[in-house]
N, C-alpha and C positions, 0 to 999 in steps of 0.2 A: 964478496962475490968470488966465485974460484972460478979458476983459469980455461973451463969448460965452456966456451962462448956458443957454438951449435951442438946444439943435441938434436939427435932423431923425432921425430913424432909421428905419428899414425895419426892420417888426415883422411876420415869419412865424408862420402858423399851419397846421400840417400836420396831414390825420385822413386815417385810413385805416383804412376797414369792408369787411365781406365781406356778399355777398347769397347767399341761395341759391334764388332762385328770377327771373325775370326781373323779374315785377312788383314784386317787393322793390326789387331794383335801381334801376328806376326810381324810383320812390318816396323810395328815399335819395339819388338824384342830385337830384332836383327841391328836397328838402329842402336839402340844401348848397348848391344853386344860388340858393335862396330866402337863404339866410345871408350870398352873397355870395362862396362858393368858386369856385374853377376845377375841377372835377371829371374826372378822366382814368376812364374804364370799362377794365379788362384782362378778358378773359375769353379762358382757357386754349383752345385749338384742340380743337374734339371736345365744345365744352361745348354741349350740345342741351336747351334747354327743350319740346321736343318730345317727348324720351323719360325725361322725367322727373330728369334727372341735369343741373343746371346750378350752376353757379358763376362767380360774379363777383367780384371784386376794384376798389373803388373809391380811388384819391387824390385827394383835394381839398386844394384851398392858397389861403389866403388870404392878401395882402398889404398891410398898410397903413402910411399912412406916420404916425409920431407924434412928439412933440417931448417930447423928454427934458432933465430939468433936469440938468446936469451937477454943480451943486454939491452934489445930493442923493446923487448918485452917490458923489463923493469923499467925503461924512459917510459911507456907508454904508461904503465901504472902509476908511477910518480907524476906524472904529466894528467894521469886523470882524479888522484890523491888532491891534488894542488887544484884544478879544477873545481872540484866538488868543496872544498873548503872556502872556496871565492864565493861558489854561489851559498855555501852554509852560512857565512857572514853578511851576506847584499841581503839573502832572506830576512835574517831578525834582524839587522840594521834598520829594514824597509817597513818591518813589522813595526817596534819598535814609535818608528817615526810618522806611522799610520795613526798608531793607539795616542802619541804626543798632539798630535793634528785634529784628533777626533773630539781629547779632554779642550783642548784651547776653543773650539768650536762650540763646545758641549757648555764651558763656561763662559764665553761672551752673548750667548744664546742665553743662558740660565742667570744673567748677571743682573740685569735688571727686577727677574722674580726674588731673587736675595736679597735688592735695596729694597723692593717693594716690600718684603716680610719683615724686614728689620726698620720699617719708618712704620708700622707698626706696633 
């Protein structure tokens, strides 16, 4: 690891609501714009608040920049390395001891048909 413990990162946040009416609309853009978003309005061609039938479509995004510890990072990945290698071993252990469980079954069940074919 080199001696670079925080580095920068660019942390997006994307929301995306529907209005149905204008004054909604705005109201949710003012809201986002208050939190700090960049707010894109779409509204479909033919969308008339005038005749009562409107629809809006809002994206907002916000971008900040934060500084992430990288060594917390790599504990996390080795911490979920080590994880998933627990549950890779419990699986075919389980398997395994499923398929052992199933023949021992499979032959105290079939055990008597065997004497019966061999006093034959």
């Amino acid at each position: 690891m080199d001696n670079t413990r925080f580095v920068p990162e660019e942390k997006i946040e994307v929301v995306r609501k529907a209005a149905n009416s204008k004054e909604e609309c705005l109201q949710i853009k003012s809201d986002l714009e208050g939190r700090g978003f960049k707010v894109t309005v779409r509204e479909p061609p033919g969308s008339d608040a005038e005749s009562g039938w409107y629809y809006a479509t809002l994206f907002a995004e916000k971008r900040e920049t934060v500084m992430v510890d990288t060594w917390a990072v790599e504990r996390e990945k080795r911490r979920l390395r080590t994880r998933d290698r627990i549950i890779d071993i419990t699986t075919k252990a389980g398997f395994w001891v499923v398929i052992a469980l199933l023949l021992i079954a499979w032959l105290f069940w079939a055990g008597p048909l065997f004497r019966a074919c061999r006093a034959l």
